[in-house]
N, C-alpha and C positions, 0 to 999 in steps of 0.2 A: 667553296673549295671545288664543289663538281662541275662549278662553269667555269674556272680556270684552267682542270683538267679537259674538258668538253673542247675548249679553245687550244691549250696547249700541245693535247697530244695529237692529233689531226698538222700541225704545224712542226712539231718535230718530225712526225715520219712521214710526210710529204712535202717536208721545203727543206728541213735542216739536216737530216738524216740523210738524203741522196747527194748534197752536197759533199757533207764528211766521209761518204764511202765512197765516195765517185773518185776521190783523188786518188787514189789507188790504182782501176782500172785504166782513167784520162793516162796516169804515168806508162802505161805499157805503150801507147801512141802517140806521145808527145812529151819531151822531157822538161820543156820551159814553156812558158809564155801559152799558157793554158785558157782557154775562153773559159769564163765561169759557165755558161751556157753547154759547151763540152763537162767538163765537170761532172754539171748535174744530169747530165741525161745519160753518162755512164753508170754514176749512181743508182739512176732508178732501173737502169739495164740490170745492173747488180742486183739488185735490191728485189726484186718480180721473179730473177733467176730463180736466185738461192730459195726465193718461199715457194716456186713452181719445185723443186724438186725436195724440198724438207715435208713439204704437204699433202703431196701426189705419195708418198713413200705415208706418213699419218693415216692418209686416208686409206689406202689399202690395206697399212695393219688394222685398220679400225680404232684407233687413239680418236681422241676429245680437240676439242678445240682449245681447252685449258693448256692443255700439253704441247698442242702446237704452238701456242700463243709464248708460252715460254722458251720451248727450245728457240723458235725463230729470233725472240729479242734477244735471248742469248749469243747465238752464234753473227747478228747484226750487230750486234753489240762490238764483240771480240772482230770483224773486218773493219769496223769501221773505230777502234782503238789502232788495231795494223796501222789502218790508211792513214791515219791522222800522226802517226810517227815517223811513215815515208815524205809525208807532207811536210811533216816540220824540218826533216832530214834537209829536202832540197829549198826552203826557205832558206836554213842557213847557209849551206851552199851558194845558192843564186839572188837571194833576196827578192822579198815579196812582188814587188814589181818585175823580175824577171818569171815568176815560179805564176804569178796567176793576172791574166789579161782582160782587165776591165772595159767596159765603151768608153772608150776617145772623145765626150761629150763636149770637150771644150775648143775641142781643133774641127767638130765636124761642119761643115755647111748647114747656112741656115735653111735650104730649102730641105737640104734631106731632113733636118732636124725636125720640121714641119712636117717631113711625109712620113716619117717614125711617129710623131703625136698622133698624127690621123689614124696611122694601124695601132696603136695601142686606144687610143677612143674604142676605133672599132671591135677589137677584140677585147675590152673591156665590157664596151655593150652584150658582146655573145654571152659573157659569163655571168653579170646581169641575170640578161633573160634565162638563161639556163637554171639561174636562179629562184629567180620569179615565176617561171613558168611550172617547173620541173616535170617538163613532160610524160605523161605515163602511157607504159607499151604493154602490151598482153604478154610480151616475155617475164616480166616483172614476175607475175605468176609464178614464175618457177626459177627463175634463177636468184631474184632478190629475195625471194622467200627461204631459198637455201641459206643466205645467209644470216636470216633473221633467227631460223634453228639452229644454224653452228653456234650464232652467239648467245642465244635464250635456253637453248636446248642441250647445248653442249655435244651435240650428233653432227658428222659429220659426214654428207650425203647418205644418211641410213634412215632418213625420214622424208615421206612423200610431200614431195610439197605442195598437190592438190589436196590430199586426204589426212594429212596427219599421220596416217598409218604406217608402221614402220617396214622398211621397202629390201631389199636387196641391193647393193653396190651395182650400181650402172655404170660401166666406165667410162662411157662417152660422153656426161657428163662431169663427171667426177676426174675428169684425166686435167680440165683445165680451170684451176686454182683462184682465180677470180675472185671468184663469189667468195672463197674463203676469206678472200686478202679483205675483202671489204667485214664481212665477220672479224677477225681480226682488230681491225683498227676500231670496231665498235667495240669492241671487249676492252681494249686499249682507253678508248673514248669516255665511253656510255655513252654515248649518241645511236640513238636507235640505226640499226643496220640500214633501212630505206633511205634515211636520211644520209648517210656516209654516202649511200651510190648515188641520190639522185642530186646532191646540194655540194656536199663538201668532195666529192671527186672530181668532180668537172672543172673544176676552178683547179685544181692542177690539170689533166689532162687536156685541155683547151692550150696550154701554152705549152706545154709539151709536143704536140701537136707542131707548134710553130714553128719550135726552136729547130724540130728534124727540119719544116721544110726549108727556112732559112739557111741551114748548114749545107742543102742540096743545093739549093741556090747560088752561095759564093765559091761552091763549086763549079758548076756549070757556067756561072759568068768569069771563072776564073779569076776567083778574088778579088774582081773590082765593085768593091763595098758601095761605090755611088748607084748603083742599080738596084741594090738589097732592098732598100724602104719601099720602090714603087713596087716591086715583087711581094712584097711581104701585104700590100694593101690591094691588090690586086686578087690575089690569091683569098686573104679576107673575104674580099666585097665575092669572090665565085661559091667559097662557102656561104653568103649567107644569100643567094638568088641561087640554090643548086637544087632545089627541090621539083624538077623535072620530072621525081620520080618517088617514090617510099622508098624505095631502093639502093638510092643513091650514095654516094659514100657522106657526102656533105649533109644529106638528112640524118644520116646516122651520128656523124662529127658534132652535130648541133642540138640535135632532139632525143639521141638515145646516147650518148657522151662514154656511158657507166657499162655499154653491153659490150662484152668480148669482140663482136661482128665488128663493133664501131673500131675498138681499138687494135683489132688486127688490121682495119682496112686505113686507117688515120696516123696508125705509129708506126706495125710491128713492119709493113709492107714499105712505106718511106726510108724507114731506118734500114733496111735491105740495100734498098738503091742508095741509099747514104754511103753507107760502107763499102758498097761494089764501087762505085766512083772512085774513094778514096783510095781502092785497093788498085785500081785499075790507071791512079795516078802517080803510087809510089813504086809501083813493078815496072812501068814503065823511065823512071828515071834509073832502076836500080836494080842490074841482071842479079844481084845476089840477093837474097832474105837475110832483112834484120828483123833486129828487133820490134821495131816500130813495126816490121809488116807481119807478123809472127803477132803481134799486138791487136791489130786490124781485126785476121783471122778469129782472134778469142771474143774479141766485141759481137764480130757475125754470132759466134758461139752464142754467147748473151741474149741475141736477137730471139734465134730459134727456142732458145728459152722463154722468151717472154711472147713469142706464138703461143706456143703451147699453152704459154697461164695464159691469152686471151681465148683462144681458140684451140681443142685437141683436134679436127678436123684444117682449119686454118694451116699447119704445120705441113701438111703435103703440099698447098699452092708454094710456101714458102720455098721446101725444098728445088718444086721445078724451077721459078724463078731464080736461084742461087747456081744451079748446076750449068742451065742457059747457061747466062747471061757472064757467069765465070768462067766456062768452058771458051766462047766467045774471048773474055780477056786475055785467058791463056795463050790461045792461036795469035792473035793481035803482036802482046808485047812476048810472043816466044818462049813463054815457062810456063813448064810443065809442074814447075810443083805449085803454082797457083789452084790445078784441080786437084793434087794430093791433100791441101790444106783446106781447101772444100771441103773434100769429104768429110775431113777429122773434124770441123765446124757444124758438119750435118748431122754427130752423131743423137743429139735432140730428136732431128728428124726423125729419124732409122727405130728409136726406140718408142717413141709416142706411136710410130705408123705401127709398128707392130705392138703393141699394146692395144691400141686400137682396135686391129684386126681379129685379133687374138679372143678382144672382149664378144666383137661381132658375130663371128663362126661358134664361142662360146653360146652365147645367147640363140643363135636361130636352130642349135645343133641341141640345146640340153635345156635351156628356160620357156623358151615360146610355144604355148599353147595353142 
């Protein structure tokens, strides 16, 4: 029964679970004819949101991990019963084949279909070794160890994770939710918490990873999909020859998979430029704001959420990136509420930064010895 559970629950709220919630947000940006690949990556947009701020809000009252553990499945429980009602709603409406849009594998070319086996080889290989290897980083210390006491200890950041000793609330670590999420799914599990970051995350986060960059891509090629497969293997083959540095984002993507740094610089920053594109494609056919683009805007929202649970620091690149690079849009396609809708997307930003700050001038003004 505990290696069914060990199996099972790791597979529900990482493959099954971002699905059935995703159809919910996918619908505020798209009303038919949905990539399951869009779907799921709203899902986990969703999904990282909601525990960055049910957690961040725990941890500062001082609550357990027990209690987090339960509020969170409850309140993902109850979005993703919503979502699965909206979902069935426009099923019957438009039928399954209009409402969710699968790979075309029977009509695609045989070379592309060959240069998709190649990138799935390859990126099969990453997770593999990711596997087999399971890299260790002297960060481990202290952030995988946090979450080995949120879920054996039931303390959340109030135990040192050099000493044991019980510590004061640091918020600069404590502002981005991670470590929790992987405590969590071990509590969930029983799979020791190391195990959860180093083994059983990467194997979703690796293709996570893809699916933003792929979505950027038939962007920029301007949805001619016959390009996609050699982009997708290309892109591969520079993640696994990008070690030029320890610093690099592909050494991180590959050998620290499970750390904040990685997934802010792999997901949270790609998905940025995901959605400036897309925003920057449908302002441009369309002087007025609908819904869809009003949709757009909420997913950004989700973004700067899911900084924050990678990275409490990471959340300031974020914002300069979005104000650019939006600001820029605006002038371009002529609307000005393109940056009004910024802002209201930045308010993640605006609150982490000052909590942040706030922690900082606390500590150098009243704790530091």
């Amino acid at each position: 029964m505990d290696k069914i559970k060990m199996v099972s629950e790791p597979v529900i709220w990482l493959v099954l679970m971002p699905i059935l919630v995703g159809l919910l947000p996918s619908h505020l940006i798209t009303k038919k004819h949905k990539r399951i690949s869009t779907v799921y990556l709203c899902g986990w947009l969703l999904m990282v949101s909601i525990f960055q701020i049910v957690a961040t809000f725990f941890v500062v009252k001082g609550y357990t991990m027990t209690t987090l553990a339960l509020t969170y499945a409850f309140i993902i429980s109850a979005v993703m019963v919503l979502s699965v009602s909206f979902a069935m709603a426009g099923v019957v409406k438009t039928g399954i084949k209009e409402y969710i849009m699968l790979p075309d594998i029977k009509h695609m070319q045989r070379r592309d279909l060959i240069t998709w086996i190649v990138f799935f080889l390859i990126m099969t290989g990453q997770i593999i070794m990711s596997i087999v290897l399971a890299t260790p980083n002297g960060d481990d210390a202290q952030y995988v160890t946090m979450a080995v006491i949120a879920d054996q200890k039931d303390k959340l950041f109030t135990i040192n994770a050099y000493t044991g000793a019980p510590q004061a609330l640091h918020l600069r670590h404590a502002l981005a939710q991670f470590t929790m999420f992987y405590g969590f799914l071990a509590r969930l599990s029983g799979i020791h918490a190391a195990v959860i970051a180093h083994t059983v995350v990467p194997i979703v986060l690796i293709p996570i990873t893809y699916m933003i960059y792929g979505h950027i891509a038939i962007k920029l090629f301007n949805n001619d999909r016959s390009k996609l497969p050699v982009f997708m293997v290309l892109i591969s083959l520079i993640n696994m020859f990008g070690a030029t540095s320890v610093y690099t984002n592909e050494v991180f993507f590959l050998t620290r998979t499970w750390q904040g740094k990685s997934m802010l610089a792999n997901i949270a920053i790609p998905a940025v430029f995901d959605v400036i594109l897309l925003i920057a494609r449908e302002t441009e056919k369309r002087r007025r704001f609908t819904l869809k683009i009003c949709g757009l805007f909420f997913i950004l929202f989700l973004v700067n959420l899911a900084g924050a649970f990678a990275s409490s620091l990471g959340i300031l690149l974020l914002a300069v990136m979005e104000i650019v690079f939006l600001a820029v849009v605006s002038i371009r396609n002529i609307n000005y509420r393109i940056i009004l809708m910024t802002l209201v997307s930045m308010i993640p930003c605006y609150v982490y930064i000052f909590l942040y700050m706030y922690n900082l001038i606390y500590y150098y003004l009243f704790q530091r010895v």
